[in-house]
Each structure stands twice: as C-alpha cells, then as structure tokens.
py3Dmol code that shows the C-alpha trace and the ligand (Angstrom):
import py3Dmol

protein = """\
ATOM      1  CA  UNK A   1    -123.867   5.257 -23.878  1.00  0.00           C
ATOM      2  CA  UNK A   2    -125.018   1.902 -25.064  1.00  0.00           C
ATOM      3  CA  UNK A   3    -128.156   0.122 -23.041  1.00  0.00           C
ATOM      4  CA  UNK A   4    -126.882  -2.774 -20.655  1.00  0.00           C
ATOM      5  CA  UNK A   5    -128.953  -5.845 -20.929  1.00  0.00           C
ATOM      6  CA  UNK A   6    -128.794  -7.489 -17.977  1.00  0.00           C
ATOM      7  CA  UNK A   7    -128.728 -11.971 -18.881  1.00  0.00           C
ATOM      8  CA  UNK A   8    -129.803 -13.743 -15.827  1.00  0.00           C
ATOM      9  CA  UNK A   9    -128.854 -17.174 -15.927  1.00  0.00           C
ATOM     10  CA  UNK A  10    -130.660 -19.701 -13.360  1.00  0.00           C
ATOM     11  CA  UNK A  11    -130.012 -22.948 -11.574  1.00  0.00           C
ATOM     12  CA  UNK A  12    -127.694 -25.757 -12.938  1.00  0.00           C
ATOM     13  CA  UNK A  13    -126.896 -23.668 -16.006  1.00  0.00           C
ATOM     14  CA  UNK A  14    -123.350 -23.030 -14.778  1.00  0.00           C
ATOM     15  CA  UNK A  15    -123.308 -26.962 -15.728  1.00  0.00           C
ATOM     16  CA  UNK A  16    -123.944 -26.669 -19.366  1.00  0.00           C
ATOM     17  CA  UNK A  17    -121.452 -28.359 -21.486  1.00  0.00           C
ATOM     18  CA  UNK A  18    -121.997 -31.486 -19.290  1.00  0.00           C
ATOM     19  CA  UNK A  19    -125.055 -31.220 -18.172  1.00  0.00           C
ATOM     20  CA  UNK A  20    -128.015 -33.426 -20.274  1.00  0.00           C
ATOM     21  CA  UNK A  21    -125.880 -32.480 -23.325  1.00  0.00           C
ATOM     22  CA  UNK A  22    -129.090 -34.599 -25.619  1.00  0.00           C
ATOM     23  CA  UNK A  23    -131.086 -31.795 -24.204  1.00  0.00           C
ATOM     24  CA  UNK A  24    -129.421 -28.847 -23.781  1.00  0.00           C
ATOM     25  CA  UNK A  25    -126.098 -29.419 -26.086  1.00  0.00           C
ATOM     26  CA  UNK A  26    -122.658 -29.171 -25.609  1.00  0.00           C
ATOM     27  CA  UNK A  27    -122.057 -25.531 -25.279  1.00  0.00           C
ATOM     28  CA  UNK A  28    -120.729 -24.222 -22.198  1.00  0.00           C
ATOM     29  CA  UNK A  29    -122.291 -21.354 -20.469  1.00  0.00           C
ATOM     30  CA  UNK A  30    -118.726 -19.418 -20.836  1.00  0.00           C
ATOM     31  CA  UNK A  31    -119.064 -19.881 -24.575  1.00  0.00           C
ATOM     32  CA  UNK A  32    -122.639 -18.286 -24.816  1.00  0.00           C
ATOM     33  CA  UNK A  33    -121.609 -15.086 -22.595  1.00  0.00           C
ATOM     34  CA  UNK A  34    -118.574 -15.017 -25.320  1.00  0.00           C
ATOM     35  CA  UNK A  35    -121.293 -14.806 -27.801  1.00  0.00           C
ATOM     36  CA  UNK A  36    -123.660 -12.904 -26.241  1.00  0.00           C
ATOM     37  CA  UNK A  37    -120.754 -10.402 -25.582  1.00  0.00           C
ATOM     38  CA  UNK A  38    -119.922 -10.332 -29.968  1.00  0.00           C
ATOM     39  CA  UNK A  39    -124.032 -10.355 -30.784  1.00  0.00           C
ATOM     40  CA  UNK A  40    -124.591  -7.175 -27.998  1.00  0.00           C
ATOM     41  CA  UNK A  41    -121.203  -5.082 -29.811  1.00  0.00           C
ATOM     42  CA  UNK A  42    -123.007  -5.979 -33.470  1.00  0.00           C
ATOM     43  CA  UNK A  43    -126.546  -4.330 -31.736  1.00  0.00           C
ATOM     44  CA  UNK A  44    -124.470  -1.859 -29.684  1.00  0.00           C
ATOM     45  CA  UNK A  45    -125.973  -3.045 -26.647  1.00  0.00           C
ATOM     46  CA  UNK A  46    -123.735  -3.258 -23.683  1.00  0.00           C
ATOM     47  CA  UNK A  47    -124.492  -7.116 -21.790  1.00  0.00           C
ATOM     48  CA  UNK A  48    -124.057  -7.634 -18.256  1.00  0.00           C
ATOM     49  CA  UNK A  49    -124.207 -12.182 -18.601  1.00  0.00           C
ATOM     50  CA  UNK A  50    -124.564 -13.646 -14.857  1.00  0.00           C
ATOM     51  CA  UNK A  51    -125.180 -17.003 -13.551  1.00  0.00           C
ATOM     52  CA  UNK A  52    -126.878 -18.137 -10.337  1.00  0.00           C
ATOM     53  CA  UNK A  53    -127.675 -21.229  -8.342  1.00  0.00           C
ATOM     54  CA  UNK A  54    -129.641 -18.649  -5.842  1.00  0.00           C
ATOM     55  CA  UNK A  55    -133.321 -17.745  -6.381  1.00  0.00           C
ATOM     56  CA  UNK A  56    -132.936 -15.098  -3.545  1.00  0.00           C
ATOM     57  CA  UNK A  57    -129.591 -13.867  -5.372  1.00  0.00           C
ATOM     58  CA  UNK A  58    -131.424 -13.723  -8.637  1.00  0.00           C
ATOM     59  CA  UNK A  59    -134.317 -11.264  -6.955  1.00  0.00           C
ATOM     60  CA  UNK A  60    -131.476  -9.138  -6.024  1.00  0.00           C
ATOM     61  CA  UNK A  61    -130.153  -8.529  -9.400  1.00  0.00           C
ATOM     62  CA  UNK A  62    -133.652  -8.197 -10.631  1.00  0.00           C
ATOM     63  CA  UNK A  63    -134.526  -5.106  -8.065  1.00  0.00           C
ATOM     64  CA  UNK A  64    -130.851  -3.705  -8.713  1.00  0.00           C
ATOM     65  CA  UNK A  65    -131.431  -3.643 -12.881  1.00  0.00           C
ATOM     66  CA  UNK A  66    -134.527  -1.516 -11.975  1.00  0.00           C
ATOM     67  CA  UNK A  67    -131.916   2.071 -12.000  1.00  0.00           C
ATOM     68  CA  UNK A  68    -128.993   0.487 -14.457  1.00  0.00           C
ATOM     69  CA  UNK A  69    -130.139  -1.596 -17.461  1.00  0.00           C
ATOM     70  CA  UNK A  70    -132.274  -1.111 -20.350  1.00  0.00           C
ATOM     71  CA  UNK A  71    -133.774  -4.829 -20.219  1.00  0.00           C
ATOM     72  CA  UNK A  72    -133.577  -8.175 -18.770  1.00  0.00           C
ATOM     73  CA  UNK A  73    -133.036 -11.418 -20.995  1.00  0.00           C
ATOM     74  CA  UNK A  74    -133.909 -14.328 -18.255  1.00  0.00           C
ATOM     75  CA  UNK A  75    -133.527 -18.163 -18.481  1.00  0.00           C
ATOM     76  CA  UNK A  76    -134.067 -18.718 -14.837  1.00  0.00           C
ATOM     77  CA  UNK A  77    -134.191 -22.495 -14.978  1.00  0.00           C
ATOM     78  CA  UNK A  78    -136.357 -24.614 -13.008  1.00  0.00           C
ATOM     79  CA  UNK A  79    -137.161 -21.345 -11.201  1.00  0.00           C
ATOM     80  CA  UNK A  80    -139.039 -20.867 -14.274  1.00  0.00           C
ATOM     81  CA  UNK A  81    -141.633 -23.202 -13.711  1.00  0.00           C
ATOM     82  CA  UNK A  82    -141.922 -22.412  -9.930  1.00  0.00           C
ATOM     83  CA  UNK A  83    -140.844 -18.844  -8.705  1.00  0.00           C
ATOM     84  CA  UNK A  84    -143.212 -16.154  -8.166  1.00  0.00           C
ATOM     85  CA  UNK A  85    -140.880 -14.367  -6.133  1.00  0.00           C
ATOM     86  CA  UNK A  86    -139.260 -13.527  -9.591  1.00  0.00           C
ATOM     87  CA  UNK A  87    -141.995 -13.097 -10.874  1.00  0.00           C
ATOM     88  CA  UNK A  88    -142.703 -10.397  -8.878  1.00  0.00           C
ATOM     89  CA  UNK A  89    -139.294  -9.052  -9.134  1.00  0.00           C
ATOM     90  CA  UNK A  90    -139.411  -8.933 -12.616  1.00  0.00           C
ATOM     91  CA  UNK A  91    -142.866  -6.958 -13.101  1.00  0.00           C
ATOM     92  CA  UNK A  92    -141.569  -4.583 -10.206  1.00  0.00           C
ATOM     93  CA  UNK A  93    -138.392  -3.783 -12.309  1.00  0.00           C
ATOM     94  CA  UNK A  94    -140.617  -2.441 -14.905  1.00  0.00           C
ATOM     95  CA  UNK A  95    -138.213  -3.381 -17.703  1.00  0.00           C
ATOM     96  CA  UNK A  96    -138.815  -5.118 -21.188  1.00  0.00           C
ATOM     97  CA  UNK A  97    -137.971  -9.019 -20.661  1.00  0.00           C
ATOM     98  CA  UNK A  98    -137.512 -11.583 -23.441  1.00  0.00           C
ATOM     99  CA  UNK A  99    -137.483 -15.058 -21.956  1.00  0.00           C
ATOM    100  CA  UNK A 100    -134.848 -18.004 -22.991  1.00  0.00           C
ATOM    101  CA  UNK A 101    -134.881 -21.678 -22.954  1.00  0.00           C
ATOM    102  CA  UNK A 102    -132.176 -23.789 -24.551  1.00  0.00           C
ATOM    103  CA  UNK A 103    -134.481 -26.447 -24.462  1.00  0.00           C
ATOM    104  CA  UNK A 104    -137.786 -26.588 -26.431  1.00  0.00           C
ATOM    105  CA  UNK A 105    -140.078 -26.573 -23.291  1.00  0.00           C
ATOM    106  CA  UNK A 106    -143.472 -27.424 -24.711  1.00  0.00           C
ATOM    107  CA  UNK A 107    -141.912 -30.641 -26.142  1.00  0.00           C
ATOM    108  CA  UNK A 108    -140.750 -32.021 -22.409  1.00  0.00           C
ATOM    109  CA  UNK A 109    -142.371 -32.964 -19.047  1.00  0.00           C
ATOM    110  CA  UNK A 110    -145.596 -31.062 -18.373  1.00  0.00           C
ATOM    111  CA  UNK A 111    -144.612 -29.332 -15.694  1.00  0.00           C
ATOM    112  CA  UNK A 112    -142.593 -27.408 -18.088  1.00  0.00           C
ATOM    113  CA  UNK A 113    -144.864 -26.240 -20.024  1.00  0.00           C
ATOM    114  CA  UNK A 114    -145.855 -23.364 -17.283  1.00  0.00           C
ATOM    115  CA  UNK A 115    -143.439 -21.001 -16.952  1.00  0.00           C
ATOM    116  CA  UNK A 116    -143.985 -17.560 -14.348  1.00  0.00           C
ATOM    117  CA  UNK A 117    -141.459 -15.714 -16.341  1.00  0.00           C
ATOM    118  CA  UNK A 118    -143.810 -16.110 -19.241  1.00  0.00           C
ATOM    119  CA  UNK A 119    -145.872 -13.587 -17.444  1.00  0.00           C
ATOM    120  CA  UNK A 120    -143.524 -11.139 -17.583  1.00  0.00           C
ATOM    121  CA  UNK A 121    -142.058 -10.812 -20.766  1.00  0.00           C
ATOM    122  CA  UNK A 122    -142.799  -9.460 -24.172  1.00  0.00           C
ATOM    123  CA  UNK A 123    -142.101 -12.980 -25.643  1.00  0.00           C
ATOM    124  CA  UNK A 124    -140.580 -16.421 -25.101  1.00  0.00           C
ATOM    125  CA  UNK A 125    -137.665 -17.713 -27.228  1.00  0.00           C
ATOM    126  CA  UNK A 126    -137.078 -21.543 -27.073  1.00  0.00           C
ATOM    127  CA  UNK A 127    -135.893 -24.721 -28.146  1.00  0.00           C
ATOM    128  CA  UNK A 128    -132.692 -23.021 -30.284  1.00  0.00           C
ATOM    129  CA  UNK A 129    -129.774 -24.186 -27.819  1.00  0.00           C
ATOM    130  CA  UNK A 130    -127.337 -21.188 -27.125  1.00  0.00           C
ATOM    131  CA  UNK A 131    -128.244 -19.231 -30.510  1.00  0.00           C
ATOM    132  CA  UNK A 132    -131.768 -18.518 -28.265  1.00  0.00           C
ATOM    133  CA  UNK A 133    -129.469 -15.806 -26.373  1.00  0.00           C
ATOM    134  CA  UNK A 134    -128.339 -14.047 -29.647  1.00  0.00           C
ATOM    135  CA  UNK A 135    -132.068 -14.443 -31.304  1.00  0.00           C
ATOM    136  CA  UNK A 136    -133.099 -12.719 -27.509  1.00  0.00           C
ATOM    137  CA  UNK A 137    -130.379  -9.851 -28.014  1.00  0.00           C
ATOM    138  CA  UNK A 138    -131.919  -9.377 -31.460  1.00  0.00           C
ATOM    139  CA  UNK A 139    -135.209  -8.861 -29.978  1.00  0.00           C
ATOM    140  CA  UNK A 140    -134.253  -6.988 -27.035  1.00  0.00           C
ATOM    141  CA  UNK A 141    -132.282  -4.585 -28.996  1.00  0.00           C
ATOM    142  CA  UNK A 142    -135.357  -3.885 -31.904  1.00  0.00           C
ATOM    143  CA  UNK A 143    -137.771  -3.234 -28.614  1.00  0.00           C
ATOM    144  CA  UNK A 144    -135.102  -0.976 -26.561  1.00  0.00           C
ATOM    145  CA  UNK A 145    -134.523   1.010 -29.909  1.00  0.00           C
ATOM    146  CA  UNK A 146    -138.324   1.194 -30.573  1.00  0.00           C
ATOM    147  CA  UNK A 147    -138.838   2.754 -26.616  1.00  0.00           C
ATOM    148  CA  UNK A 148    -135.753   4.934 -27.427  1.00  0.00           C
ATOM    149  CA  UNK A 149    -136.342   5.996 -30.512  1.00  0.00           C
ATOM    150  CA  UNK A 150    -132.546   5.137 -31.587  1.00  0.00           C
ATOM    151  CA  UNK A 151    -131.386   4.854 -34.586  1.00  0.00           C
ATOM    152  CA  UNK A 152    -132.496   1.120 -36.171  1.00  0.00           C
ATOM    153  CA  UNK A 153    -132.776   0.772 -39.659  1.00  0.00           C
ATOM    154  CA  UNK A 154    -136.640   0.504 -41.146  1.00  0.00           C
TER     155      UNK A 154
END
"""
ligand_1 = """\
13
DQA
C -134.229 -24.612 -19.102
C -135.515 -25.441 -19.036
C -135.941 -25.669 -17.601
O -137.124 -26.462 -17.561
C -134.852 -26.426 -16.845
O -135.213 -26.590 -15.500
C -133.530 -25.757 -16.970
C -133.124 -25.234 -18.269
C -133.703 -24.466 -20.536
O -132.897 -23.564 -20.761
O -134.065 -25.265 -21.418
O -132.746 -25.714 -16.042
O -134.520 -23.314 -18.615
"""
view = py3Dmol.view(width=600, height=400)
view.addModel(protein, "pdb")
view.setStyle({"model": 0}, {"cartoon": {"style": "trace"}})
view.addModel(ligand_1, "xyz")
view.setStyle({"model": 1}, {"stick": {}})
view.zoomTo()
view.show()
C-alpha cells in the first residue's frame, strides 16, 4: 500500500482565497488539497490534507501520525513562529517533515523569520503560493522512497 502523508494545515489557512490574497494569493485551501490529492496519485503517495484553527488539535494529529503515515508536510501558520508544543510533537513522531509556507517568510516581518518547525524538518519550502504543497509532495515522496528503498527512478 501507498505511504499516507499526513498535510497539516494551521491557523487562518481555512481563510485562503480571501485572506491577504497580495500575500498569500487567491487559491483556496479546497483547491490545494484537490491538488495535493492529483500530485500524491502521480508519486503514488496516499495524502491525508487537514486544516486546523487548534494548536492542541494539531498535537493530536501529530502523536496519532506516529503508527499511520509515512511523513508529515506542515504549514502550521503563526504556530510556526511560536509553538514548541509542536515542536515537540513533531520530533516525538519521529517522521520525515518538509515544511511549507505560501508566503516567502524571510521577505516579511521579523518575527517570521524564526520558525520551530524549522527544527524539525529535513527542509523548508517557501514563498511558491499553493505549488509549495506539490514541490513538498515531490520531496517527501524522493525521501520516503530513499528510507524505503521503493522503486524511484535514478
Ligand atoms: C504562513 C506564514 C505565517 O507567518 C503566517 O502566520 C501564516 C501563513 C504561510 O503559509 O505563508 O498563517 O504559514
């Protein structure tokens, strides 16, 4: 069976579409779970795409991928820049994680420019809107085949 990548959305992003469309574009967050769901069938990678407002909800999906997926892809918002409780729940799961940011981070406010997640993952993709996710799928699925030893092409 295919590996399920587990897509953690955080705080506000269920408001993309509207939301500071200069800065994070018009796409909704429906639309990028549609293309998240084509990009994972073209990797054969199963996707599980969530959304939450909740940090304490988000550390609960984190713990529960520890037994099901194969790795997390995480734009966890503001959390980002201030949640070591996910943090910790992300180096606990013990899972490869590629971090997302529509936005181009290091180009904003300061205070963006730290991010927790950072901590955890293999690497950081930012700045490319909602083709971030599918560049993060890419990169997920080369490391889960690498740890596998699946069948990707040299
Ligand atoms: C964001 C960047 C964060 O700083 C911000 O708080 C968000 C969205 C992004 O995708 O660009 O909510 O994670």
């Amino acid at each position: 069976m295919e590996p399920t990548i587990l897509i953690v959305n955080g705080p506000n992003l269920n408001l993309l579409g509207t939301r500071e469309p200069e800065i994070y574009g018009r796409e909704t967050l429906d639309e990028i779970a549609a293309l998240c769901a084509d990009k994972a069938a073209q990797l054969g990678l199963a996707v599980d795409f969530r959304q939450s407002n909740s940090e304490a909800e988000i550390v609960g999906w984190i713990q529960e991928a520890r037994g099901d997926a194969g790795g997390l892809i995480v734009n966890a918002g503001a959390l980002t820049h201030t949640s070591i409780a996910i943090l910790d729940a992300l180096l606990a799961c013990a899972l490869p994680v590629v971090e997302v940011h529509l936005s181009n981070i290091h180009r904003r406010e300061a205070f963006r420019r730290d991010s927790y997640v950072s901590q955890a993952a293999v690497g950081t993709i930012c700045g490319f809107g909602g083709h971030g996710y599918a560049l993060a799928l890419e990169a997920m699925a080369r490391i889960v085949n690498a740890d596998g030893g699946g069948d990707e092409e040299a």
